[in-house]
C-alpha positions as CSV (number, residue, x, y, z in Angstrom):
1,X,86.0,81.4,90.0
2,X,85.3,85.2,90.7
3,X,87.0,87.5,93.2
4,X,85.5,90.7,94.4
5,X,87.8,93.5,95.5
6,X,86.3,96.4,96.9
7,X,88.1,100.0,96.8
8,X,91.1,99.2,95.7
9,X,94.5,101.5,96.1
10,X,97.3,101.9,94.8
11,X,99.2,103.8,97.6
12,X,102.5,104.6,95.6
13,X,102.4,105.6,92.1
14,X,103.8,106.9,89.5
15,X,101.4,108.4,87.0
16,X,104.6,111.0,85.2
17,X,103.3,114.0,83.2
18,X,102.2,115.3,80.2
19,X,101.9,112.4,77.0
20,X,103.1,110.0,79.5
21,X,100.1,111.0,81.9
22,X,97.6,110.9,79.5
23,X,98.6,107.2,78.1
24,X,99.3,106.0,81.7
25,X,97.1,107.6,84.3
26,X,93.8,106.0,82.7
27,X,95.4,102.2,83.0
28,X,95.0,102.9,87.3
29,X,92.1,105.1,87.2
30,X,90.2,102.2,85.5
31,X,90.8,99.7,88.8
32,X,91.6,101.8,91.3
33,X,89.4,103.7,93.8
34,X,92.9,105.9,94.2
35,X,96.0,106.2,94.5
36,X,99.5,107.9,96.1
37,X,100.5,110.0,93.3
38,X,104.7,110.9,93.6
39,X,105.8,113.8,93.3
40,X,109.4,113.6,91.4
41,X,108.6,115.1,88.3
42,X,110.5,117.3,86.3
43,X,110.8,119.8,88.4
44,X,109.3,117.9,91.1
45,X,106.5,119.1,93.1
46,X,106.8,121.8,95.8
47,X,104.6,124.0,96.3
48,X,100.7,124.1,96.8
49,X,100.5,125.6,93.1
50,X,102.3,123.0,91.8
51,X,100.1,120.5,93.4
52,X,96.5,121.6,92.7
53,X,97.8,122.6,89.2
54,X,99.3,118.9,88.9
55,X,96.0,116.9,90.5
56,X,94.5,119.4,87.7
57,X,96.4,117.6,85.1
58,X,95.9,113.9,86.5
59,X,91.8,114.5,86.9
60,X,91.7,115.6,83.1
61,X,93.9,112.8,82.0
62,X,91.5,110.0,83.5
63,X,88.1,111.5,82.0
64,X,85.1,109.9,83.9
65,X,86.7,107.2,86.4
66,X,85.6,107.2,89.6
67,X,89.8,107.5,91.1
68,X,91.3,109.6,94.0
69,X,94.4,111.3,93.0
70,X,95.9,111.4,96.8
71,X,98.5,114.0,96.1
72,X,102.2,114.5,97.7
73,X,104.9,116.9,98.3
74,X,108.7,116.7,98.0
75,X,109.9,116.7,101.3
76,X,112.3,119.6,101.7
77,X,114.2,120.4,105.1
78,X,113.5,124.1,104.6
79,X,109.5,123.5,104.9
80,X,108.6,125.5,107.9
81,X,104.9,125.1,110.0
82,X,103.1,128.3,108.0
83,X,103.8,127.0,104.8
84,X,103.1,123.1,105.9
85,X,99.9,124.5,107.3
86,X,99.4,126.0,103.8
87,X,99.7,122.6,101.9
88,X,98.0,120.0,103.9
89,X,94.4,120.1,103.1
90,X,95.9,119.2,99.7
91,X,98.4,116.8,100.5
92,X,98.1,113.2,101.4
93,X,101.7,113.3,102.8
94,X,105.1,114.3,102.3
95,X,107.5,112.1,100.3
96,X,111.1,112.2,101.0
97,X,114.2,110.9,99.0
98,X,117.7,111.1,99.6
99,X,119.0,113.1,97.4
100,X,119.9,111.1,93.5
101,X,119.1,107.5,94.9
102,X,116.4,107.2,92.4
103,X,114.7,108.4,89.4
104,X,114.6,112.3,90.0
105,X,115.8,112.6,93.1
106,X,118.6,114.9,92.4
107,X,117.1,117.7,95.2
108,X,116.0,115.6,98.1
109,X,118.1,115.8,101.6
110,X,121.4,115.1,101.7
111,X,122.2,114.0,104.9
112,X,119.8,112.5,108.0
113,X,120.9,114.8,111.0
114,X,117.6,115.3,113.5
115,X,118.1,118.6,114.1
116,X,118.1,119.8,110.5
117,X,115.2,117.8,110.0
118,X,113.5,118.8,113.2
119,X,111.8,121.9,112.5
120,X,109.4,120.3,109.4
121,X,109.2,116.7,110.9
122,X,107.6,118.3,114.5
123,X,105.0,120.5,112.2
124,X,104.1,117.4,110.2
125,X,103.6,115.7,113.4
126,X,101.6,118.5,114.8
127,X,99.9,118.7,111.5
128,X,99.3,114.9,111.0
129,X,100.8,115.0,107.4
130,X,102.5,111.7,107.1
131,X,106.1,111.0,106.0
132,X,106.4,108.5,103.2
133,X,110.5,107.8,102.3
134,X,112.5,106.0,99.8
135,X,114.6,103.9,102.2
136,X,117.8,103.4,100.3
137,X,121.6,104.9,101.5
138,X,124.0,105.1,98.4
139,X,126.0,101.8,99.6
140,X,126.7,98.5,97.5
141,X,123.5,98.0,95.9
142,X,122.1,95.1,97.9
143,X,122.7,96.4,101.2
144,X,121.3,100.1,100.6
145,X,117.9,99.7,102.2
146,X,119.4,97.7,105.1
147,X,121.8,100.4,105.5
148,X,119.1,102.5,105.9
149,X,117.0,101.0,108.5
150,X,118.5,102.6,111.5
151,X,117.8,106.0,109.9
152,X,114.0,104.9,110.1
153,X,115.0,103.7,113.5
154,X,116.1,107.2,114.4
155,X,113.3,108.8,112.6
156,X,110.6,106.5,114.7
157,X,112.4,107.5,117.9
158,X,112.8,111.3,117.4
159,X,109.4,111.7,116.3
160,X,107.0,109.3,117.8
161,X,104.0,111.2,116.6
162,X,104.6,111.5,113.1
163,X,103.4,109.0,110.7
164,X,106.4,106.8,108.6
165,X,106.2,105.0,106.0
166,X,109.1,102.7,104.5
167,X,108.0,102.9,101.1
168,X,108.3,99.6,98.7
169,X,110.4,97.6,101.6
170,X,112.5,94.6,100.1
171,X,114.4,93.4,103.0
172,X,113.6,91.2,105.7
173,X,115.6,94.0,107.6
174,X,112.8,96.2,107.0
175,X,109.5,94.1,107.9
176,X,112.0,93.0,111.1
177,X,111.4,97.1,112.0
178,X,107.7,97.2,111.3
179,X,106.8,95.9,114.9
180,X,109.5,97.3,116.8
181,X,108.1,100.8,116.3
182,X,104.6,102.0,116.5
183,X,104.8,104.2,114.0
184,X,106.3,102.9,111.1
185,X,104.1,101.1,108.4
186,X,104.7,100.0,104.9
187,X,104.3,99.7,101.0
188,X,105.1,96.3,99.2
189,X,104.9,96.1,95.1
190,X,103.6,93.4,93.5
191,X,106.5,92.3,91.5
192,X,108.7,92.1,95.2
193,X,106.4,89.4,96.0
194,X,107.3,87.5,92.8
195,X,110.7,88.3,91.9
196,X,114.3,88.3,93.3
197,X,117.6,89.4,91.6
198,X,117.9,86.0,90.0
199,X,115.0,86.8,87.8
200,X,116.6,90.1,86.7
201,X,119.9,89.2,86.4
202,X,120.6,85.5,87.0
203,X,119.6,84.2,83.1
204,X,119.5,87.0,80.5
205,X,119.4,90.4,81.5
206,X,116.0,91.1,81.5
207,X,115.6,94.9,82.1
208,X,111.7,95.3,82.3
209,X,112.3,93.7,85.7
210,X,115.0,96.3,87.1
211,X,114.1,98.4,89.5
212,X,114.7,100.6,92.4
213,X,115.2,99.2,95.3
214,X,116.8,96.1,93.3
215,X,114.6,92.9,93.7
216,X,116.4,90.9,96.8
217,X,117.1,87.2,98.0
218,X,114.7,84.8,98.2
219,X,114.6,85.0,101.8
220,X,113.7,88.8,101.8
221,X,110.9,88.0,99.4
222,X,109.6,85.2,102.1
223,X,109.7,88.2,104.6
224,X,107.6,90.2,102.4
225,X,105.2,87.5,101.3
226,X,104.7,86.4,104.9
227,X,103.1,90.3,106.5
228,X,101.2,90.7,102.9
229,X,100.0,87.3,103.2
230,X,98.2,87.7,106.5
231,X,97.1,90.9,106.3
232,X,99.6,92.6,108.3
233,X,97.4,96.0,109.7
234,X,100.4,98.1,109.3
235,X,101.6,97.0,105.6
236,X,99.7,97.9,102.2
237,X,100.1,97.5,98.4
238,X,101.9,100.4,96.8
239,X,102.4,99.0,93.1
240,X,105.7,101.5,92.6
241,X,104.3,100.7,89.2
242,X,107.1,103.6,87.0
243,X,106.5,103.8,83.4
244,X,109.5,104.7,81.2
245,X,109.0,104.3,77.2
246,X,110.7,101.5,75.5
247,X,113.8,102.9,74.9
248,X,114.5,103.9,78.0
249,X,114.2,100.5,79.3
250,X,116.0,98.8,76.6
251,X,118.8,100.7,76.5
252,X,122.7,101.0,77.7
253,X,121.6,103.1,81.1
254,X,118.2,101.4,81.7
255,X,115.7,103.6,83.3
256,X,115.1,102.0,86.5
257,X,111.3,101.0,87.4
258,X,108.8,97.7,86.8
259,X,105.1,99.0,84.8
260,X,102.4,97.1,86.5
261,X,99.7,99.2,86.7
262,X,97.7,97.5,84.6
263,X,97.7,93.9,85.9
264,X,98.6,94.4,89.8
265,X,95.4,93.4,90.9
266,X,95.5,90.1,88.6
267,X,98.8,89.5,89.6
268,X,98.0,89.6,93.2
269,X,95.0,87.7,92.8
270,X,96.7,84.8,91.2
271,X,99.8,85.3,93.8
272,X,97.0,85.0,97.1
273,X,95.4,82.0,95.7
274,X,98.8,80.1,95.0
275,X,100.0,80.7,98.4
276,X,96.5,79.9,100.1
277,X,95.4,83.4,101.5
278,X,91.8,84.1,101.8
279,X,90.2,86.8,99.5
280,X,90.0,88.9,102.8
281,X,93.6,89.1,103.6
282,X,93.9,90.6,99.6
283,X,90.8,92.8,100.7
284,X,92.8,94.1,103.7
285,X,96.4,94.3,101.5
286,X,95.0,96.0,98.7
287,X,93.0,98.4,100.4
288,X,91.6,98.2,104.2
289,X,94.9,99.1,105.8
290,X,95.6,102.0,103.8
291,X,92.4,103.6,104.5
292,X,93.2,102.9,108.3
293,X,97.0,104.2,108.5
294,X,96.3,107.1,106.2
295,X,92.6,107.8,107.6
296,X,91.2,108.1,103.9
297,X,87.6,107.1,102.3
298,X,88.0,106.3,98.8
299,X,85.3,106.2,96.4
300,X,82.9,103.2,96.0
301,X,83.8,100.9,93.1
302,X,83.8,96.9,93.2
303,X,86.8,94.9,91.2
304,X,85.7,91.3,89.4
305,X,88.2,89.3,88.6
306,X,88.1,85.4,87.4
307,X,90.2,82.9,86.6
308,X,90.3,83.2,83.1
309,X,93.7,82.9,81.7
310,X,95.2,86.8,80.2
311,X,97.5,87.6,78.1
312,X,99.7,90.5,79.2
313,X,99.7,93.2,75.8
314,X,103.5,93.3,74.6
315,X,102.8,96.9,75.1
316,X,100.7,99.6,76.9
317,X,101.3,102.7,74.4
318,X,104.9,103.1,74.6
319,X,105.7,101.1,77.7
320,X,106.5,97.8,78.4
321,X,104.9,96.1,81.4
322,X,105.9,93.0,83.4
323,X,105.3,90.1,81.9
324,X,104.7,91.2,78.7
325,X,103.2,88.9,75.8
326,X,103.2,86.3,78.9
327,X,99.5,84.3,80.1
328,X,98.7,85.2,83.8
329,X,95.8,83.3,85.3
330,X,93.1,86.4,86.6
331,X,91.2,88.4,84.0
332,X,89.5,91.6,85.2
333,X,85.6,90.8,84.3
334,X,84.2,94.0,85.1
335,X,84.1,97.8,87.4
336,X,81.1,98.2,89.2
337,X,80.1,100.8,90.8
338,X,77.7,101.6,94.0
């Protein structure tokens, strides 16, 4: 059995810098039409330089492959129209994070008041530059991104115009607030469809499957499954997929992030088929409703996968991925292009 994907995207990545970059970014460019690349590096990314300069970096790392680098800013309060007019023939959108909720974060926005906020969130909506966020407050650990759904709430109803998206939702909270506001659409990862906390923490500690936000209940992963399932227009696949080297991961102070770059498709493959969704509800998921909400045309490339059992490297360079030295059922078969 064969299953033709067409354009894929990956519409939130991490692809890192440097070494990192040139291991990783070749393991999406090689699926992938393209893909949401974010912009919390080291210093993060902030200005227009920085972001031609860094897409620079990404095209040089994946050689030949036909792959969109969509590029994004880190969303700073202080942003004012000229400059946001500057930046967005480069930009795919804006990504904002509250400040140290996540892997380098440290200088995102400290605090949600509207008026702060107001002057760069009217130019973006004037502009059309979309808002992607990390949804989480700094509460108890299961409750952040529930916490932080009536700051979306008030985002959608301050600025009806502008474009939000709750990146990598986990809550049944979240997919609840999908429908209740035009403009708020979504990312889901692949491994949020699979796994709740119990598979991170209920057995052994198994840290190649900790991540930020922290894998939920089972019924917030039946909320998720559900809109990905039918092909929900306003929710997409956003792998999230956050390489850290081994060490990192296996350490006192694990890095937080799942690598599934290389196998999301697979995954997802094996994940629609289980739960009875036709191969046109993964079409739309993996690739028609992000080139709707974000208005994009990726580049022509075709996907085979069959049903010919994989197994999943132990490594990818110096990364672990999910599932590692584990059999998944869908083996890519070939890239084709137009």
């Amino acid at each position: 059995m064969s299953i033709i994907l067409h354009a894929p995207l990956d519409m939130h990545l991490h692809l890192r810098d440097e070494k990192m970059l040139a291991n990783i970014a070749p393991l999406s460019s090689h699926t992938f039409s393209g893909g949401l690349v974010m912009p919390n590096l080291v210093p993060p990314v902030c200005s227009r330089e920085e972001i031609i300069a860094y897409k620079e970096r990404i095209l040089k790392a994946i050689g030949t492959d036909r792959f969109t680098p969509y590029m994004t800013l880190f969303f700073k309060p202080t942003y004012d129209r000229s400059f946001l007019e500057s930046v967005k023939d480069e930009v795919t959108a804006l990504k904002l994070y509250p400040a140290g909720i996540t892997t380098n974060s440290e200088g995102g926005v400290s605090g949600f008041d509207i008026e702060e906020l107001r002057p760069a969130l009217e130019a973006m909506s004037d502009l059309e530059i979309p808002l992607c966020i990390h949804g989480e407050t700094n509460g108890f650990v299961m409750d952040r991104e529930a916490q932080f759904v009536p700051i979306y709430e008030k985002l959608a109803s301050a600025f009806p115009k502008l474009k939000i998206i709750m990146e990598h939702i986990t809550t049944k909270a979240s997919v609840e607030a999908l429908d209740r506001f035009k403009n708020l659409y979504a990312t889901i990862t692949v491994h949020h469809l699979i796994i709740t906390l119990d598979d991170v923490a209920g057995g052994m500690l198994r840290p190649h499957l900790f991540c930020k936000p922290i894998a939920k209940r089972p019924e917030d992963k039946e909320a998720l499954l559900k809109v990905a399932l039918e092909g929900h227009p306003k929710v997409m696949f956003g792998s999230d997929s956050a390489p850290h080297p081994q060490h990192a991961k296996e350490s006192c102070g694990c890095a937080a992030g799942v690598f599934t770059a290389p196998i999301a498709l697979q995954l997802l493959a094996e994940l629609f088929e289980k739960e009875g969704a036709s191969v046109e509800k993964l079409q739309a998921f993996v690739s028609d409703n992000a080139q709707n909400i974000y208005g994009i045309t990726p580049s022509s490339k075709r996907i085979v996968l069959e049903r010919t059992p994989f197994k999943v490297p132990d490594m990818y360079h110096d990364v672990v991925p999910m599932y590692a030295g584990e059999e998944i059922a869908y083996s890519l078969k070939e890239v084709l292009y137009a």
